[in-house]
C-alpha positions as CSV (number, residue, x, y, z in Angstrom):
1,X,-12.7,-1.2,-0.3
2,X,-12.0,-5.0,0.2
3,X,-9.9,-5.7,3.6
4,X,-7.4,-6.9,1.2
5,X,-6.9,-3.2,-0.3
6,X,-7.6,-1.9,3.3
7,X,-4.5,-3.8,4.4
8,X,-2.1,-3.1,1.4
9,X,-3.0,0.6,2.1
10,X,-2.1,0.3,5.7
11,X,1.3,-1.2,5.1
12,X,2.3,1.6,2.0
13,X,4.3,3.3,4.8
14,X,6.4,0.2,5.7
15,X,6.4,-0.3,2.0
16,X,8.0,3.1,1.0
17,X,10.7,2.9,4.1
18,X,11.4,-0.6,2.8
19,X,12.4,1.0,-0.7
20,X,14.2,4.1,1.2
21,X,16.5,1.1,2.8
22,X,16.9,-0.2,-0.2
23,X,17.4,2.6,-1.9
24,X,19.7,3.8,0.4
25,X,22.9,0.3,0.3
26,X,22.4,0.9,-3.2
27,X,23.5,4.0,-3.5
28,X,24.4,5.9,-0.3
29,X,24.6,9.1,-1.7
30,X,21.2,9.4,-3.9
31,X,19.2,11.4,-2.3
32,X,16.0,8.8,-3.9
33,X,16.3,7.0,-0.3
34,X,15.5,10.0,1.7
35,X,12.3,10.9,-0.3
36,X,11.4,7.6,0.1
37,X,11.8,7.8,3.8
38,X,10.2,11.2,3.9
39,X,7.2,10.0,1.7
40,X,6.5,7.2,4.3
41,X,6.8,9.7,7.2
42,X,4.4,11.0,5.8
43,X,1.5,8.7,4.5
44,X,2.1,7.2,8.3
45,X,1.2,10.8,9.9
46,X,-1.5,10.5,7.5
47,X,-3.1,7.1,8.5
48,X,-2.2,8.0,12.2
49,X,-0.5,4.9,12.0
50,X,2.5,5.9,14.8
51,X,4.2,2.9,15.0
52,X,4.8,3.1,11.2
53,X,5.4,6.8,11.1
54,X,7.9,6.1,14.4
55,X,9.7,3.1,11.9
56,X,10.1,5.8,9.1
57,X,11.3,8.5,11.1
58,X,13.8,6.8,12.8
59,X,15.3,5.6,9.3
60,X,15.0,9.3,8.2
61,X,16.5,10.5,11.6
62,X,19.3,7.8,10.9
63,X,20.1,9.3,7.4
64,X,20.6,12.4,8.6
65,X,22.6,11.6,11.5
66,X,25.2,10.2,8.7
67,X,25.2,13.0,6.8
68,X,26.2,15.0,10.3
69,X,22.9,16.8,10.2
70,X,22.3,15.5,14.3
71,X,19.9,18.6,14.6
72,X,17.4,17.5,12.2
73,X,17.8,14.2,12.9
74,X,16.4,15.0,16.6
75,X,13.4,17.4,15.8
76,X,11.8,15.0,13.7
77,X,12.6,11.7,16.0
78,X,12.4,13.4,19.2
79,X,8.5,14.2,18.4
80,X,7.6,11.1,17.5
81,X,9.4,9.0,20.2
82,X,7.4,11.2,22.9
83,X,3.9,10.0,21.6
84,X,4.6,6.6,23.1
85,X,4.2,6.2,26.7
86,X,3.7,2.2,26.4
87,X,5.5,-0.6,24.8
88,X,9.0,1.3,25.7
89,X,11.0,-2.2,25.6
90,X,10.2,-2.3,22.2
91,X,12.8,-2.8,19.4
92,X,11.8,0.3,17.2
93,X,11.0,2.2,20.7
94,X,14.5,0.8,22.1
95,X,16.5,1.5,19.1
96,X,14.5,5.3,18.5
97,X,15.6,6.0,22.3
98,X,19.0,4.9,21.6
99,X,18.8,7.4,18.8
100,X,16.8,10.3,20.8
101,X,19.6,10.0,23.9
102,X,22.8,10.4,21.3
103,X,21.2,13.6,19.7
104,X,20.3,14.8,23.4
């Protein structure tokens, strides 16, 4: 594998959330955005890649929190959120706080 594929492969994560957000001010109520969203949680969990998986979460966690499902919204941000114990002034770790404390 090239560094060129090993990067592309690295990004996919951002990638699929990208789409999700797309996706998603398209049509608000398609569910296509959330699979999206849940596809990049994923591959990032995958790669170990937390900063990506924290990004795609905290969309997912968003989507949820407008359809009123706050719960859900909290177990799977709430998790991810406590893996980082540096870099807390952040913009995704700010803004995934922010998030975590209204669902608390």
């Amino acid at each position: 594998m090239s560094m060129t594929e090993a990067g592309a492969k690295y990004r996919l994560p951002e990638l699929f959330r990208t789409k999700g957000e797309l996706l998603l001010r398209q049509n608000p109520n398609d569910g296509t955005a959330e699979r999206w969203f849940k596809r990049a949680v994923t591959r990032a969990r995958d790669e170990g890649t937390k900063s990506l998986e924290l990004r795609a979460a905290l969309s997912l966690a968003r989507l949820y929190c407008n359809r009123g499902s706050d719960e859900e919204a909290h177990d799977l941000l709430a998790p991810v959120y406590a893996c980082f114990t540096e870099g807390l002034d952040t913009r995704d770790l700010v803004e995934a706080k922010e998030v975590v404390d209204q669902l608390t």
